[in-house]
KOLVEXMI-42031 format. One record per residue (C-alpha): residue number from 1; residue in one letter; x negated, y, z. Coordinates in steps of 0.001 Angstrom, whole numbers, padded with zeros to 6 digits. Layout:
// KOLVEXMI-42031
{NUM, 'A', {X, Y, Z}};
...
END
This chain:
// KOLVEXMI-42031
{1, 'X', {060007, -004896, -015631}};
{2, 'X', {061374, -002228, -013216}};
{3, 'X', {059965, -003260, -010525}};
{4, 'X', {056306, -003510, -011995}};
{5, 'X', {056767, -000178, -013138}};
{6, 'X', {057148, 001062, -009916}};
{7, 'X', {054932, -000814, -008237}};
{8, 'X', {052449, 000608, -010935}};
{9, 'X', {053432, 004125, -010928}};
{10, 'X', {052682, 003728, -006826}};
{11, 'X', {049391, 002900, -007205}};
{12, 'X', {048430, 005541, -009390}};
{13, 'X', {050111, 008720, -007517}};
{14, 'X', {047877, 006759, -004326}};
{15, 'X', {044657, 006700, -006446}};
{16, 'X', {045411, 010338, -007275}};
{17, 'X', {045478, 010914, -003714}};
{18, 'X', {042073, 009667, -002797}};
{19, 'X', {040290, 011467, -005563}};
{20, 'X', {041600, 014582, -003932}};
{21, 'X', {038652, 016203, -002179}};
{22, 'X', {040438, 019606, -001095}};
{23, 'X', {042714, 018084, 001758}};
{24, 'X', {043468, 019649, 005209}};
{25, 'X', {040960, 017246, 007667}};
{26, 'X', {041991, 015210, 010102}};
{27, 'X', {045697, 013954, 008623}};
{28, 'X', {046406, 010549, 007118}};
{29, 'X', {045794, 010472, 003628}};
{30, 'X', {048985, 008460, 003492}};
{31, 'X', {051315, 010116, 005974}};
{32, 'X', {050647, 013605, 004511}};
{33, 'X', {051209, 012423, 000763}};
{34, 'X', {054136, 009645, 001135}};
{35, 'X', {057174, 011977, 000173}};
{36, 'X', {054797, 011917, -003430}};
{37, 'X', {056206, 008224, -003594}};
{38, 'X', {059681, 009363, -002949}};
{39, 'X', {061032, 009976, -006160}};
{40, 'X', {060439, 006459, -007515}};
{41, 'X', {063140, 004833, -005673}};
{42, 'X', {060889, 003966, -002570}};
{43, 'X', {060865, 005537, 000660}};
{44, 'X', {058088, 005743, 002898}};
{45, 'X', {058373, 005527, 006733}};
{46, 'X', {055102, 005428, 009118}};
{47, 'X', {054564, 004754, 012519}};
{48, 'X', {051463, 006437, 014358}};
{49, 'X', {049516, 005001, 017079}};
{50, 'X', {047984, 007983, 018962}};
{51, 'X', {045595, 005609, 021184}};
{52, 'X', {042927, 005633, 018099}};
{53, 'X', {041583, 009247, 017303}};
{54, 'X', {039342, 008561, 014225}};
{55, 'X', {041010, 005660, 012991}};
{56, 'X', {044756, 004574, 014437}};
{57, 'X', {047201, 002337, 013062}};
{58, 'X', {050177, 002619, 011250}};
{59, 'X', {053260, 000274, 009575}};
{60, 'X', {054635, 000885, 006425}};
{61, 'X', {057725, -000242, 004697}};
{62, 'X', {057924, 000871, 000710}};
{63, 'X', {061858, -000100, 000131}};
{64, 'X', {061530, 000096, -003881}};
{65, 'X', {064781, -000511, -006191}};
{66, 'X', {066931, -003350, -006042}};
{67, 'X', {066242, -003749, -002358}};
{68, 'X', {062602, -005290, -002163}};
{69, 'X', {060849, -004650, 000815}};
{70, 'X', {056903, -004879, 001230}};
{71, 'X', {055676, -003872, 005058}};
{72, 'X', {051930, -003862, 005592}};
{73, 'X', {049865, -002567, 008608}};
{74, 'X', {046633, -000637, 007834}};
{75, 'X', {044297, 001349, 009117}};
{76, 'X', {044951, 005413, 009541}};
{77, 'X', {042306, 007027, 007389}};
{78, 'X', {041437, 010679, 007948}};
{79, 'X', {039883, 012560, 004837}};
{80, 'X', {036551, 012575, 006548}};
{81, 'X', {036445, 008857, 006087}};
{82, 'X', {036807, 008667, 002663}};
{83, 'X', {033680, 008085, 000034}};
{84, 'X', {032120, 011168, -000965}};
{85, 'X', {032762, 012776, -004509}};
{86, 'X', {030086, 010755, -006836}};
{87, 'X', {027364, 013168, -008436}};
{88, 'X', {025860, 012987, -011748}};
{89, 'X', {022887, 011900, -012225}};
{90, 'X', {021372, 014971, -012896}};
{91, 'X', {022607, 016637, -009956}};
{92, 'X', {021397, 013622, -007683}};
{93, 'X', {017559, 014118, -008994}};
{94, 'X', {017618, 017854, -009559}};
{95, 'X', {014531, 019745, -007722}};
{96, 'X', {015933, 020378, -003694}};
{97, 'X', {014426, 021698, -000316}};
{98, 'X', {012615, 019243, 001944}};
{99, 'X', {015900, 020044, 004156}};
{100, 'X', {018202, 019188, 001471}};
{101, 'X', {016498, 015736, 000991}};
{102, 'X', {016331, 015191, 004405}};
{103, 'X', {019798, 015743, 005068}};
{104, 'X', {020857, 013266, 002026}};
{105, 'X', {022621, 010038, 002702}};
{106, 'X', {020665, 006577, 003257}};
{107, 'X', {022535, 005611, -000183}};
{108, 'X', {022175, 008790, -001498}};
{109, 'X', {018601, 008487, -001331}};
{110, 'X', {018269, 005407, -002534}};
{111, 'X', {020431, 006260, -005774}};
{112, 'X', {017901, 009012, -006351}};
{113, 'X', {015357, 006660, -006489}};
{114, 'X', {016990, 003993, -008708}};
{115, 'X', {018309, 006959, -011154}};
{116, 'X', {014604, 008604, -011038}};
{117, 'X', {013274, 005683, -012066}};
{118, 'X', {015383, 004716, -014494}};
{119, 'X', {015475, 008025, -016549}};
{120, 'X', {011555, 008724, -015927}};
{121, 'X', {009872, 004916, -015454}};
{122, 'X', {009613, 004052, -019557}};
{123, 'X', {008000, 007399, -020020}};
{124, 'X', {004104, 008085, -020010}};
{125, 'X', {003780, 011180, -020456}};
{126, 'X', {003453, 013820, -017407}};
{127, 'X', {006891, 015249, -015872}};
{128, 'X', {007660, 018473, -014155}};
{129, 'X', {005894, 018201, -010981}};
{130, 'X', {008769, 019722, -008711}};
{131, 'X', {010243, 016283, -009228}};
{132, 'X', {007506, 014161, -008420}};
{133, 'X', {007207, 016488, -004722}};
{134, 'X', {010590, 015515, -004538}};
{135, 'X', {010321, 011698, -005012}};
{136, 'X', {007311, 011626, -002599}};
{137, 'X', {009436, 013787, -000526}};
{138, 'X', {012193, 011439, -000431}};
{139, 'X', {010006, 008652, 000747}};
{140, 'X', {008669, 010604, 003087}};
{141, 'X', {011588, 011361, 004799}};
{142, 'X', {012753, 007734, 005139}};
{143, 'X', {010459, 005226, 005018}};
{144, 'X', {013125, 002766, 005290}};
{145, 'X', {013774, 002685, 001663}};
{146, 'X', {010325, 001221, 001086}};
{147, 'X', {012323, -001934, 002410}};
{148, 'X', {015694, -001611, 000998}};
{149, 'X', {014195, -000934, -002575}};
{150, 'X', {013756, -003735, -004476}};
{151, 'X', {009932, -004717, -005433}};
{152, 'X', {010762, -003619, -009400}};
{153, 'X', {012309, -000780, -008385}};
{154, 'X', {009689, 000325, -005788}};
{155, 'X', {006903, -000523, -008451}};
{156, 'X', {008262, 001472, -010870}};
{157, 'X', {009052, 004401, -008614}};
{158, 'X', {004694, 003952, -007709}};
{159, 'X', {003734, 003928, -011289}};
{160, 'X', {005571, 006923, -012052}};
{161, 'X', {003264, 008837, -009035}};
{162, 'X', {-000194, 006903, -010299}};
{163, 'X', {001233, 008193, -014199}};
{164, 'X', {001011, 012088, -012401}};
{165, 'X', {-002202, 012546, -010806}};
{166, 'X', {-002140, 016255, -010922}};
{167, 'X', {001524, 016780, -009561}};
{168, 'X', {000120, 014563, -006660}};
{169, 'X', {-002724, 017021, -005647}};
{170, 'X', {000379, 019458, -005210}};
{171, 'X', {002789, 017397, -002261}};
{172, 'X', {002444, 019128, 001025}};
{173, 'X', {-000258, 017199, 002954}};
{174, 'X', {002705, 016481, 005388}};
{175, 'X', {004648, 014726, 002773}};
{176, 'X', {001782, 012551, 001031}};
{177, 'X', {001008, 011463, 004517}};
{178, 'X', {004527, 010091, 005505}};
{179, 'X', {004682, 008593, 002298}};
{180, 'X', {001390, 006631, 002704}};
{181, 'X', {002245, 005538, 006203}};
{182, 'X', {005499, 004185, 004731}};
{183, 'X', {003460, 002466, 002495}};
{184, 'X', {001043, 000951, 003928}};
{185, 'X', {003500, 000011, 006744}};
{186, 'X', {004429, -002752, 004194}};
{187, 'X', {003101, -006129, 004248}};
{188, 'X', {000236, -007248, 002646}};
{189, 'X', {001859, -009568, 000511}};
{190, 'X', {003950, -006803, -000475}};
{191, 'X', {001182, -004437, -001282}};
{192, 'X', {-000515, -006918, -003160}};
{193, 'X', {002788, -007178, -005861}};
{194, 'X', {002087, -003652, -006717}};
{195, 'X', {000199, -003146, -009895}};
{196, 'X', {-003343, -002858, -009491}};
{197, 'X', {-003598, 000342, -011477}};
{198, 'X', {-000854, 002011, -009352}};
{199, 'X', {-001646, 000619, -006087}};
{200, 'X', {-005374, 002178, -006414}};
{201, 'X', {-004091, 005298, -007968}};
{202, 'X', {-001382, 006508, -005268}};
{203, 'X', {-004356, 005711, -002436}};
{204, 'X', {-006277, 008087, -004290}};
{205, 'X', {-004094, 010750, -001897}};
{206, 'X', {-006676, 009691, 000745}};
{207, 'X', {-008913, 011928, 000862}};
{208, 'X', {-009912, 012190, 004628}};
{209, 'X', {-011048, 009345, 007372}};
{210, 'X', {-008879, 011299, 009836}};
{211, 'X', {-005465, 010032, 007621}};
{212, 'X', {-006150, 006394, 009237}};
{213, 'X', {-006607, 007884, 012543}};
{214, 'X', {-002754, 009182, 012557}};
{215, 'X', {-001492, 005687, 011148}};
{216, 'X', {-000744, 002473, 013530}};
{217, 'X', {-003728, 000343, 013477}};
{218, 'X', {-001583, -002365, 011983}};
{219, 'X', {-001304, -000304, 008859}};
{220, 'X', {-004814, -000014, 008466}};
{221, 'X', {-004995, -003641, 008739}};
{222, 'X', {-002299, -004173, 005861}};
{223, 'X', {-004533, -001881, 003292}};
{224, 'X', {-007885, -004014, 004429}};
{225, 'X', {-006001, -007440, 004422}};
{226, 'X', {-004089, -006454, 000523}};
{227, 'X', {-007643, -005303, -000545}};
{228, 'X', {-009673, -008933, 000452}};
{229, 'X', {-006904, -010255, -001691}};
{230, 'X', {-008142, -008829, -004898}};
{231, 'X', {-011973, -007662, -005336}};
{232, 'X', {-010574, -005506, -008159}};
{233, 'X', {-008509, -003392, -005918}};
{234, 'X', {-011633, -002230, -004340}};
{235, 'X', {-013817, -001899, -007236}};
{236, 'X', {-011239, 000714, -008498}};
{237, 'X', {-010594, 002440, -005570}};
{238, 'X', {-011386, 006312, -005799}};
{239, 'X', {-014823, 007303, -004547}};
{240, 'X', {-012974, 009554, -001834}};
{241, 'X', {-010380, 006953, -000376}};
{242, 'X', {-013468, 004226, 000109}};
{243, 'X', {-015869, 006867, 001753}};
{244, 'X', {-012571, 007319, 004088}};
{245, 'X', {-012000, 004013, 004576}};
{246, 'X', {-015373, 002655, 005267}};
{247, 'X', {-016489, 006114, 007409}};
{248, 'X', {-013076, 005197, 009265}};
{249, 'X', {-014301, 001269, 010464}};
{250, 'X', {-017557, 002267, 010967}};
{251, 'X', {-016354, 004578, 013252}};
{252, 'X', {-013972, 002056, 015583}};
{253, 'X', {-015848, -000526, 017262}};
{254, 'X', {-016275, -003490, 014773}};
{255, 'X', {-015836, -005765, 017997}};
{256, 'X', {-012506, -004376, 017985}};
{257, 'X', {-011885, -003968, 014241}};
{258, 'X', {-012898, -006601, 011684}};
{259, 'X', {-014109, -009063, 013805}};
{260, 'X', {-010219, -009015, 014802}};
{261, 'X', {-009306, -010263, 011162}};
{262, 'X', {-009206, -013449, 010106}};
{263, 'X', {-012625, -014829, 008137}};
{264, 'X', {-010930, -015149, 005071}};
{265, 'X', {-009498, -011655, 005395}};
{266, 'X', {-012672, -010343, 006671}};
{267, 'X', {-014991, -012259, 004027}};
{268, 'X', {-012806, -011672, 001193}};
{269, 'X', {-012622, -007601, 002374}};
{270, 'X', {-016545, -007503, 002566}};
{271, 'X', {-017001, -009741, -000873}};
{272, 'X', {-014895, -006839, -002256}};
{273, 'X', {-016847, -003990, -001211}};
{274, 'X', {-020549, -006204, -001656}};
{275, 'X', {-019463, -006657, -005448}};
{276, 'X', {-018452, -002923, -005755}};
{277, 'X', {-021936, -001935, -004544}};
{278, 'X', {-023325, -004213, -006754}};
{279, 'X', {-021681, -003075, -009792}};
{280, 'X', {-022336, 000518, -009226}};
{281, 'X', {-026235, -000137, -007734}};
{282, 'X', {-027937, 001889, -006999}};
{283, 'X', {-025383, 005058, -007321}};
{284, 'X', {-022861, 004068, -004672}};
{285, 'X', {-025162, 002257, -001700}};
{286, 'X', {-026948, 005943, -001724}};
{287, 'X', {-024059, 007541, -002068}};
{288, 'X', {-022380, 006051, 000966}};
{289, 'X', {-023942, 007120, 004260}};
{290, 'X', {-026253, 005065, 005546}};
{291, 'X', {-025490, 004752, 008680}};
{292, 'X', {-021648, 003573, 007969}};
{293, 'X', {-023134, 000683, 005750}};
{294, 'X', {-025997, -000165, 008374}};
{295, 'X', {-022640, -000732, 010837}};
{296, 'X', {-020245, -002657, 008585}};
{297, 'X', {-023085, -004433, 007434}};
{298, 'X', {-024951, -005291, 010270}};
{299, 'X', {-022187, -007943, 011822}};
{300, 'X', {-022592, -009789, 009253}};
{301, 'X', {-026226, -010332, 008878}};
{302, 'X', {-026499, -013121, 011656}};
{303, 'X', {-027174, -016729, 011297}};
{304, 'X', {-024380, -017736, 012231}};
{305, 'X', {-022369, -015365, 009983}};
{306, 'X', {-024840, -015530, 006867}};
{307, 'X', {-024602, -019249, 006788}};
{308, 'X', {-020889, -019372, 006445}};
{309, 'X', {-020955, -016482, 003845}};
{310, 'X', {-019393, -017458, 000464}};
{311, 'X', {-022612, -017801, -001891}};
{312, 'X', {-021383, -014955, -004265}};
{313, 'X', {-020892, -012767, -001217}};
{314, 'X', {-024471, -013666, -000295}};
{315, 'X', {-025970, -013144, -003636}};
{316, 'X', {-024389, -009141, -003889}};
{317, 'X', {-025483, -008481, -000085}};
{318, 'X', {-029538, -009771, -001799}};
{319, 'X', {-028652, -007529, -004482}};
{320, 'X', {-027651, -004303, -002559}};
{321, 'X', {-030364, -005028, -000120}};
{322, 'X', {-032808, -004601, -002900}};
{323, 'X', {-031111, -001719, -003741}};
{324, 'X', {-031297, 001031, -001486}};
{325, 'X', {-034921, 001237, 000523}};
{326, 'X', {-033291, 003466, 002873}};
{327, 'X', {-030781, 000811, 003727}};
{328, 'X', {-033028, -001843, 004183}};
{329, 'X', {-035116, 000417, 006529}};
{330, 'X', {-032111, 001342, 008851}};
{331, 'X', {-031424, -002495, 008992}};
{332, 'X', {-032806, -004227, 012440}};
{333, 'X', {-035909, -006696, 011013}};
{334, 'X', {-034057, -009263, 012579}};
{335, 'X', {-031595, -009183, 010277}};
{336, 'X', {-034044, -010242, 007242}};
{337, 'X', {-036001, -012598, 009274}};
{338, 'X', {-031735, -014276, 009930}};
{339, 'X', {-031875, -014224, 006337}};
{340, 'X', {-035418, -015241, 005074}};
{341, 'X', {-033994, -018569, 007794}};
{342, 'X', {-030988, -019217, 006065}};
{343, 'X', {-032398, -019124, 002500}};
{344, 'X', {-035367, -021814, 004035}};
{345, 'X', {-033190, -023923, 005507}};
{346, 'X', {-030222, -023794, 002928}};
{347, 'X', {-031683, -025134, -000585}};
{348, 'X', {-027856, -024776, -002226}};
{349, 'X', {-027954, -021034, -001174}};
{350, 'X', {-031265, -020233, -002313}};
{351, 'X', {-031137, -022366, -005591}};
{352, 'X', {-027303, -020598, -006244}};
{353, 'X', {-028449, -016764, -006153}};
{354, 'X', {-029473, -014850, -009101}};
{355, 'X', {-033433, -014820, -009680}};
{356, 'X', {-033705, -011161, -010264}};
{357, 'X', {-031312, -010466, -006960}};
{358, 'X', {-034030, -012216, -005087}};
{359, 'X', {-036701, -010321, -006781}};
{360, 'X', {-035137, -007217, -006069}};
{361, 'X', {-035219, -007733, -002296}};
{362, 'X', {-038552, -009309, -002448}};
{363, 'X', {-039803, -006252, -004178}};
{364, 'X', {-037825, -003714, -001305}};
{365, 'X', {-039754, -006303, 001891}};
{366, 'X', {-043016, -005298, -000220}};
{367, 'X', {-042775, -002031, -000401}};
{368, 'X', {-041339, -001154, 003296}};
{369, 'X', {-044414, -001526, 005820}};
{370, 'X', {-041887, -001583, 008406}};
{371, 'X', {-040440, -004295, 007242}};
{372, 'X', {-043094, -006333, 005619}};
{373, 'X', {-045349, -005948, 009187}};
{374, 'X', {-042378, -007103, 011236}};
{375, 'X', {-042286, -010807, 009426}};
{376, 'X', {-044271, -013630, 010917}};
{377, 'X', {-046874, -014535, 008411}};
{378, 'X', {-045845, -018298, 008867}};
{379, 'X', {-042040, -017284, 007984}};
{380, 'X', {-043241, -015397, 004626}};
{381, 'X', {-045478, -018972, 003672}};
{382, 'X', {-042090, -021279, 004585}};
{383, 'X', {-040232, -018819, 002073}};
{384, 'X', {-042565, -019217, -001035}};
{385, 'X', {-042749, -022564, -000697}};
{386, 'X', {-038995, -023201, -000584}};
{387, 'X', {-038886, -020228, -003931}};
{388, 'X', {-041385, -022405, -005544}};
{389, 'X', {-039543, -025513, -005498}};
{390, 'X', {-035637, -023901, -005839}};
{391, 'X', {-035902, -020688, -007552}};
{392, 'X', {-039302, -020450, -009208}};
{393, 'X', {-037892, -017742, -012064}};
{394, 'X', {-037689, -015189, -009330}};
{395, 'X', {-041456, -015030, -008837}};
{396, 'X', {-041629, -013901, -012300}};
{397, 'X', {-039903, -010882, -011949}};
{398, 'X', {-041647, -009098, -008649}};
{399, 'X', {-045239, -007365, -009920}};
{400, 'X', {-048484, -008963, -008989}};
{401, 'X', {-049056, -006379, -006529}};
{402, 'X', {-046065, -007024, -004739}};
{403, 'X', {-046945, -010784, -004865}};
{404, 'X', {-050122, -010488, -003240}};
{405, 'X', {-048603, -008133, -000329}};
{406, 'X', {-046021, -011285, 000021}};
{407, 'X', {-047598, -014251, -000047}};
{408, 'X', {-051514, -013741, -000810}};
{409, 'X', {-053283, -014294, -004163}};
{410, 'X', {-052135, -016322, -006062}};
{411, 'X', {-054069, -019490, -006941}};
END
């Protein structure tokens, strides 16, 4: 009983020891505090090896009472390699300087972001927007912890940001665009585990084509490739992050840009952004300049492209076409007369689109001169027989005006 007693009390005046913070630097923690052990019946002898500066090794016999030894060898810790003291939560998360974050610890930052999340991820309502500069901040200033996190924890640290919109608007423009390269340096499989909601919100902070112009190009590619894997994402995107976005490709080479994804990537990008036109006709194809949608658009509208479109993709692109006039009057002619081919030659196409998309573009050709004069008279007579037999409803819905600018008089 003695002897566990001892044993015990040893262990305890050593814990004591560690927890010390206030110890001269650069001693053994050991060495300087054996003769503590001393008055339990134990001696304490140690042998340094002066070879190692930071970390040396030394033997050490405890003798306790009734003459049992126990050597061991261990390593010779100086103070400045012990853990540092643990702070409270509160302390950890409390508002700091973009120094002070910076200087933190890789685990000390990502303990603030497990703590932030779990006091402030349940909660819906706005908090104090020092602290959401600072979690931004903290991501900013390693991007590694977008990798260490784990995907609940890094979801729930995003949906806090999307839950504060206006503290957002109030990160230093150098901070929200460190975070966002971090981000989008993820994959896209990744990105795409995000919520929706969250995901669409935090790119909201894009407010400028120039942002993807000071990220790798591989980035980019991670926030097109996550976006052709859910339409949604890019029906909700803000109005000012898709402006960016699109004014940002149409502005690269599309030799070098799409064209370098793979189809499905590329086709299920462009369904996307067709569908979000679509649903927001005819506010959002006017609202969009021209001249970026006449060169992300214009790729596509080949025959060789158009005939390996996915039919719903093929349907919206009818749709916006007969949309916007000025659109369809920036677009080469050759680009209908590609499609007028493809909708002659391809029954399942034309008999698959939506009679009042067709109309709508029937009813733009008619009413553009520039466009309507361009089209081989022959081409026009090929495309109201093949309406006539596959989608008849569609002549019902384009005026009798238009008709007879189309395809004559009728009979």
């Amino acid at each position: 009983m003695k002897r566990f007693i001892s044993i015990f009390l040893i262990v305890i005046c050593t814990l004591s020891v560690f927890q010390n913070g206030r110890v001269s630097a650069g001693k053994c923690i050991i060495c300087k505090f054996g003769s503590i052990l001393t008055p339990l019946n134990s001696s304490v002898t140690t042998k340094l090896n002066t070879d190692r500066q930071l970390k040396s090794r030394h033997s050490m016999t405890l003798s306790l009472e009734n003459s049992i030894s126990v050597k061991a060898t261990l390593d010779h810790h100086t103070e400045k390699h012990l853990p540092t003291s643990t702070k409270s939560d509160e302390d950890l998360i409390k508002p700091s300087s973009p120094t002070t974050l910076a200087d933190m610890s890789p685990e000390d930052k990502e303990s603030f972001v497990s703590v932030f999340t779990s006091m402030y991820g349940h909660l819906t309502d706005p908090i104090p927007s020092d602290m959401v500069v600072n979690l931004v901040g903290v991501f900013g200033c390693s991007p590694k912890l977008f990798y260490t996190l784990t995907q609940p924890t890094l979801n729930s640290a995003l949906s806090i940001l999307a839950v504060n919109q206006c503290a957002l608007h109030q990160v230093p423009p150098k901070d929200s665009g460190l975070f966002l390269k971090g981000l989008l340096s993820l994959s896209p499989g990744v990105l795409n585990s995000i919520p929706k909601s969250s995901f669409v919100s935090i790119l909201g902070m894009v407010s400028s084509a120039d942002f993807f112009d000071d990220i790798p190009q591989s980035s980019t590619y991670n926030l097109i490739t996550a976006l052709s894997m859910s339409k949604s994402s890019v029906n909700c995107l803000p109005l000012q992050t898709l402006l960016s976005l699109l004014s940002f490709i149409a502005s690269q080479s599309h030799t070098e840009y799409l064209m370098k994804l793979p189809p499905s990537t590329h086709f299920g990008f462009l369904g996307g952004l067709l569908d979000t036109l679509d649903d927001s006709s005819p506010f959002l194809v006017n609202t969009i300049p021209t001249s970026v949608l006449v060169t992300i658009l214009s790729p596509v509208m080949s025959s060789r492209v158009l005939s390996v479109l996915p039919i719903s993709s093929f349907d919206s692109l009818v749709s916006v076409l007969g949309s916007s006039q000025a659109l369809s009057k920036d677009l080469p002619v050759t680009h209908f007369i590609s499609m007028i081919n493809i909708l002659i030659t391809s029954p399942k196409i034309l008999s698959s689109l939506n009679p009042n998309n067709l109309a709508k573009m029937l009813s733009t050709v008619a009413t553009c001169p520039s466009i309507f004069d361009s089209l081989p008279s022959t081409l026009m007579r090929q495309l109201f027989e093949s309406i006539s037999v596959y989608l008849p409803s569609s002549l019902a819905c384009i005026t009798a005006n238009e008709y007879s600018i189309l395809f004559g008089k009728k009979n």
